[in-house]
C-alpha positions in Angstrom: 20.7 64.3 -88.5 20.0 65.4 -91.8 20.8 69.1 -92.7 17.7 71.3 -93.0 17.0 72.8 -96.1 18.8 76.5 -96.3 18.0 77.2 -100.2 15.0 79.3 -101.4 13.1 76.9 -103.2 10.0 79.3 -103.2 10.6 80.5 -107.3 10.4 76.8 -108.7 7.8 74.7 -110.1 8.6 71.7 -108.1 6.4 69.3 -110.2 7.9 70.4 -112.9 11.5 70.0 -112.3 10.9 66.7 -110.7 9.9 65.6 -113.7 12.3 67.2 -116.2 15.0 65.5 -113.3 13.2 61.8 -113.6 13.7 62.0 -117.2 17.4 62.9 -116.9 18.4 60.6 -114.2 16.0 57.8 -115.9 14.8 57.4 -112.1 11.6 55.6 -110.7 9.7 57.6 -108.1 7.6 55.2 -105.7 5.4 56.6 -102.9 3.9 54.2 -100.3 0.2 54.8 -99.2 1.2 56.6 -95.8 3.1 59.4 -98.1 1.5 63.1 -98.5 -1.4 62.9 -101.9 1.3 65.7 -103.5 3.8 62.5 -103.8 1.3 60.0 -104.6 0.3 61.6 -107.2 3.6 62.3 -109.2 4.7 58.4 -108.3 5.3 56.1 -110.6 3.9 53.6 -108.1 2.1 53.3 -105.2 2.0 50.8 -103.1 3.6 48.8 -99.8 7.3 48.3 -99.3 8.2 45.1 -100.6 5.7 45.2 -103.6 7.4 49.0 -104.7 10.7 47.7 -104.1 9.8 44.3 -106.3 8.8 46.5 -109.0 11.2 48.6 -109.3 13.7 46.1 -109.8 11.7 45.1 -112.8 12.5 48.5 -114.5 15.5 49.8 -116.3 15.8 52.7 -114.1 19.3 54.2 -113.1 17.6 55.4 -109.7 14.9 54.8 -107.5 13.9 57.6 -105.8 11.7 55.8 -102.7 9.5 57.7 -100.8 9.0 56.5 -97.6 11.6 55.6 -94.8 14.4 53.8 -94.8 13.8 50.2 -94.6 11.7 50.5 -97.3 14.6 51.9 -99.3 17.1 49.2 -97.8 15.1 46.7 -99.3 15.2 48.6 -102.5 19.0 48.4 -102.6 18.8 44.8 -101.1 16.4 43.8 -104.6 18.7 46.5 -107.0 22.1 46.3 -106.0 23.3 47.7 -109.1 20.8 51.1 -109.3 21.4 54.3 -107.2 19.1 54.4 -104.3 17.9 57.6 -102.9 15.9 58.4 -99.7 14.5 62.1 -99.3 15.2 62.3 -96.2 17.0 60.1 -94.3 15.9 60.8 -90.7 12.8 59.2 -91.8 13.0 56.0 -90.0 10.3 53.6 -88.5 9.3 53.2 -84.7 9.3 49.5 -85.4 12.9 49.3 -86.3 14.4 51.5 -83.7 12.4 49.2 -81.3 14.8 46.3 -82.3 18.7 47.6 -82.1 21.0 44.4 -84.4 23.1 43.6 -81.5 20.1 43.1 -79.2 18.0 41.3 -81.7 21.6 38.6 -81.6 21.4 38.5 -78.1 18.0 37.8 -78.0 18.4 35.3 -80.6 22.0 33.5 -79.2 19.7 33.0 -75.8 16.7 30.9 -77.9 18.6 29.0 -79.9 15.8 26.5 -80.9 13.6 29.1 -82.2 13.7 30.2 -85.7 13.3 34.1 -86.2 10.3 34.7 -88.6 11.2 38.8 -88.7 9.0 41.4 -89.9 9.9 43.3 -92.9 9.7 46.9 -91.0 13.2 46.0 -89.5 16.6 47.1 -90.8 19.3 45.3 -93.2 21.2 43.7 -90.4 18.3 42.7 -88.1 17.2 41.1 -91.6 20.2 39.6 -92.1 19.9 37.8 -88.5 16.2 36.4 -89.0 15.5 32.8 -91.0 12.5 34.4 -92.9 11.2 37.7 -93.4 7.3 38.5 -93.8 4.9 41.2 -94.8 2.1 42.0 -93.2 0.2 40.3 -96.5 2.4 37.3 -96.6 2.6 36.4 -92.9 -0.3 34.2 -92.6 0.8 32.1 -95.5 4.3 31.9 -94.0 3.4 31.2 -90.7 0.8 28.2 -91.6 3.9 26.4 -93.6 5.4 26.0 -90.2 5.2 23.0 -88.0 3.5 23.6 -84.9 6.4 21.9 -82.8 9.0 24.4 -84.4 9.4 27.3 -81.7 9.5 30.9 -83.2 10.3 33.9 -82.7 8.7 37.2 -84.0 9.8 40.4 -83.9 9.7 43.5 -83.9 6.3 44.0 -84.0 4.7 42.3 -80.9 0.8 43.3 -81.6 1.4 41.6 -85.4 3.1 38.4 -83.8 0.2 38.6 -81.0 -2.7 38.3 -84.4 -0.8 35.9 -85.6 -0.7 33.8 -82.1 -4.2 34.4 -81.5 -5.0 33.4 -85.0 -3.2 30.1 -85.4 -3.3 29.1 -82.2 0.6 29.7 -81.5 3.2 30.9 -78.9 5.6 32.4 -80.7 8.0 34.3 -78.7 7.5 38.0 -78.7 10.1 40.9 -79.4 8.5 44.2 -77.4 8.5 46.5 -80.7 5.3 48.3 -81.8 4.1 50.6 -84.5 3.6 54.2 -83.0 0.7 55.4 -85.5 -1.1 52.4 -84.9 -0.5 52.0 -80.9 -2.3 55.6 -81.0 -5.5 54.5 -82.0 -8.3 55.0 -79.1 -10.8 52.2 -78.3 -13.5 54.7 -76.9 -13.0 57.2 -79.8 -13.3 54.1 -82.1 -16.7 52.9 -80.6 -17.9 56.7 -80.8 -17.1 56.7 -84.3 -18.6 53.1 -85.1 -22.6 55.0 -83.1 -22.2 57.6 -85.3 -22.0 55.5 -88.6 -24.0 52.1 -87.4 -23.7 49.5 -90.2 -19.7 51.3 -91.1 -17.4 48.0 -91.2 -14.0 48.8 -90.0 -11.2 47.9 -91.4 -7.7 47.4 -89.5 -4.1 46.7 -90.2 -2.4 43.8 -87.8 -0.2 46.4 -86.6 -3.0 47.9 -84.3 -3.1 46.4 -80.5 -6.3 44.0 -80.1 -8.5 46.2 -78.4 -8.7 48.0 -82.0 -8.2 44.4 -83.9 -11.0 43.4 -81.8 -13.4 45.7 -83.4 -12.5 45.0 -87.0 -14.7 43.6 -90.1 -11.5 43.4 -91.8 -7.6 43.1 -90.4 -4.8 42.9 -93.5 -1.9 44.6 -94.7 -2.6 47.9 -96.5 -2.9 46.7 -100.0 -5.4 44.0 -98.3 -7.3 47.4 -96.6 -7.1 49.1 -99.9 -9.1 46.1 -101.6 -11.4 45.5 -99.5 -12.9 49.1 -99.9 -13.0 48.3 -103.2 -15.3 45.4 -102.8 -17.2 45.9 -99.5 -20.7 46.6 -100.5 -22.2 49.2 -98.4 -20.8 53.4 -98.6 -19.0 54.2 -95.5 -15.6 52.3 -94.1 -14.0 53.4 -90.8 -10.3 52.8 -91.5 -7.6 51.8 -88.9 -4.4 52.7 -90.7 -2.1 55.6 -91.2 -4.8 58.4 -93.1 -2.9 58.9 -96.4 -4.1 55.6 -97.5 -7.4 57.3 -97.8 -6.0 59.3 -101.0 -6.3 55.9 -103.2 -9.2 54.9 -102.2 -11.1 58.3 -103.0 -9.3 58.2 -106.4 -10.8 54.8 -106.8 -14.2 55.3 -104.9 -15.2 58.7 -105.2 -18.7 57.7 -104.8 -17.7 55.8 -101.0 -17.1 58.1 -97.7 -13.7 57.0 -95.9 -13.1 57.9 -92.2 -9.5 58.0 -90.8 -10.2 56.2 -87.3 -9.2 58.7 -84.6 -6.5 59.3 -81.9 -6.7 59.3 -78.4 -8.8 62.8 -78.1 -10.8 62.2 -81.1 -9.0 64.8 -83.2 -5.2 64.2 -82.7 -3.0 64.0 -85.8 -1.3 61.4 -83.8 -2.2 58.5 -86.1 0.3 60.5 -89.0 2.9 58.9 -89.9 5.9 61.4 -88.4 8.4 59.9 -90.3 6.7 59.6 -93.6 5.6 63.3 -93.2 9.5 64.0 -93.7 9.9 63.3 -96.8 8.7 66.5 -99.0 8.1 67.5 -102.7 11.2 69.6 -101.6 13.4 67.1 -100.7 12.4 64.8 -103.4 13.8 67.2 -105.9 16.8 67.9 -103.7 17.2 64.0 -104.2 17.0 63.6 -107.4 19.0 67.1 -108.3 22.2 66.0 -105.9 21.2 62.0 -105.9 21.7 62.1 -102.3 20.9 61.3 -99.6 21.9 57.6 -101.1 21.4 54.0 -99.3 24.6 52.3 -99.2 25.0 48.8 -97.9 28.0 46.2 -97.7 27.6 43.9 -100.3 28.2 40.4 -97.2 25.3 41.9 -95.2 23.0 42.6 -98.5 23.7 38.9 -99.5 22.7 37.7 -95.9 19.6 39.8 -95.7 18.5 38.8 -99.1 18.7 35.1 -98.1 15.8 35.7 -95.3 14.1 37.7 -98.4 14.1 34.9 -100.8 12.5 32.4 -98.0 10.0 34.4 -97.5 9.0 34.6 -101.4 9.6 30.8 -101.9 7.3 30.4 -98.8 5.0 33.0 -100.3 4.5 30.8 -103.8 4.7 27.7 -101.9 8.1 26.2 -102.9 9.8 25.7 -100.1 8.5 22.2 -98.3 8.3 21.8 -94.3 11.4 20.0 -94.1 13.3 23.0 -95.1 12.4 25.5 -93.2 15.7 25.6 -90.1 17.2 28.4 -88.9 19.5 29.7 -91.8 
């Protein structure tokens, strides 16, 4: 576990030496939508996982400073092999990814061996490095409709994800039991209370929710996809079905629109917060950048092996890789 902060940060302007430290260590802060609005803000970019990590790879930056948890910050290292990547807090991990231990994931794998393994990104390095292609929660429908029917598949970790997807293109890809804990806590009953109360409200849901929440949705897409769409829908209100802090950008954006977090299995549970986002702090980001730990570290074979799946899953994304190529790696 990661040590709990003992020093007496009380006396310092934590905005301020953040940024007097992001000039020294020429570092890149990026905040994904589920962080606090206090991180967002100071950010140099916003976004989901695999865009921030994409972009920071583009910079000249020394260090990336990623807050979010630690896949997210694997895949940063996995894109910049050669920049210092630092994690706030290292306990913050992803329900998703515990769900799916690497030596189980093999097994799994070594007892279907004519299925491919199309792997979702919120995995770690070495389940990555086991799977053919990795997708985002944006990409996976593109990916998945460049595969021939007759090719077996299987999905993982998250099982209500691969479930849209099976519903959605008609498949039976092979399920691993993993799911999202913020959005298995969303409540069907609560929802449909919430939809009375604003009649006309669309709702709009990521694919990691389960299908009685899917079910109910105007929209389902990844949470750049959920962020655009309250950008265009027409009407004033939009019931969202996602982890809350994504709600910060769009009232930035949309200050004239009203955004409702949908709610939790009593209606006013702070169950559909992140946990592990929520540890990383303004505190510990400075701690990061002051001491540049606590710093993702990866063996440069496994890197290489995860960044193959990586690279399928972009060629797929842009369409350049054909049907014929797409075997188990």
């Amino acid at each position: 576990m990661t040590a709990p902060i003992r020093e007496n940060l009380s006396g310092l302007d934590l905005r301020a030496e953040i940024e007097r430290l992001r000039k020294e260590r020429n570092a890149v802060i990026l905040a994904h939508y589920y962080q606090k609005p206090e991180i967002q803000d100071l950010a140099d970019f916003v976004g989901d996982s695999l865009e921030l990590s994409r972009k920071a790879a583009d910079t000249d930056a020394d260090v990336i400073a990623f807050c979010g948890v630690k896949f997210m910050a694997e895949t940063a290292k996995i894109l910049s092999p050669q920049k210092t990547v630092i994690l706030p807090d290292m306990d913050a991990g992803c329900s998703l990814e515990d769900s799916c231990p690497p030596e189980q994931f093999k097994r799994f794998r070594e007892a279907h061996p004519d299925h491919i393994a199309l792997t979702y990104i919120n995995c770690s390095a070495a389940v990555k490095a086991l799977s053919d292609i990795i997708v985002t929660s944006s990409s996976a429908e593109t990916i998945i409709s460049q595969i021939p029917e007759s090719q077996k598949i299987i999905f993982g970790p998250d099982r209500h994800l691969g479930g849209y997807l099976n519903r959605k293109f008609g498949r039976e890809m092979l399920l691993w039991p993993g799911v999202c804990i913020v959005h298995e806590a969303f409540s069907e009953t609560e929802l449909l209370k919430l939809k009375a109360q604003h009649p006309g409200a669309p709702v709009a849901a990521h694919p990691e929710c389960p299908p009685h929440i899917v079910d109910h949705a105007d929209y389902v897409g990844s949470t750049s996809g959920i962020l655009q769409f309250a950008k265009s829908f027409p009407g004033d209100t939009l019931i969202v079905a996602t982890e809350p802090h994504i709600i910060h950008q769009m009232e930035l954006a949309l200050p004239e629109k009203t955004f409702i977090g949908a709610p939790g299995a009593d209606g006013n549970c702070n169950c559909n917060i992140c946990p592990y986002m929520a540890l990383n702090t303004m505190e510990k980001l400075y701690l990061a950048l002051r001491d540049l730990k606590p710093q993702i570290e990866m063996e440069e074979g496994l890197r290489l092996a995860t960044r193959k799946s990586l690279d399928r899953m972009l060629e797929m994304a842009s369409g350049t890789v054909g049907k014929g190529d797409l075997g188990r790696a």
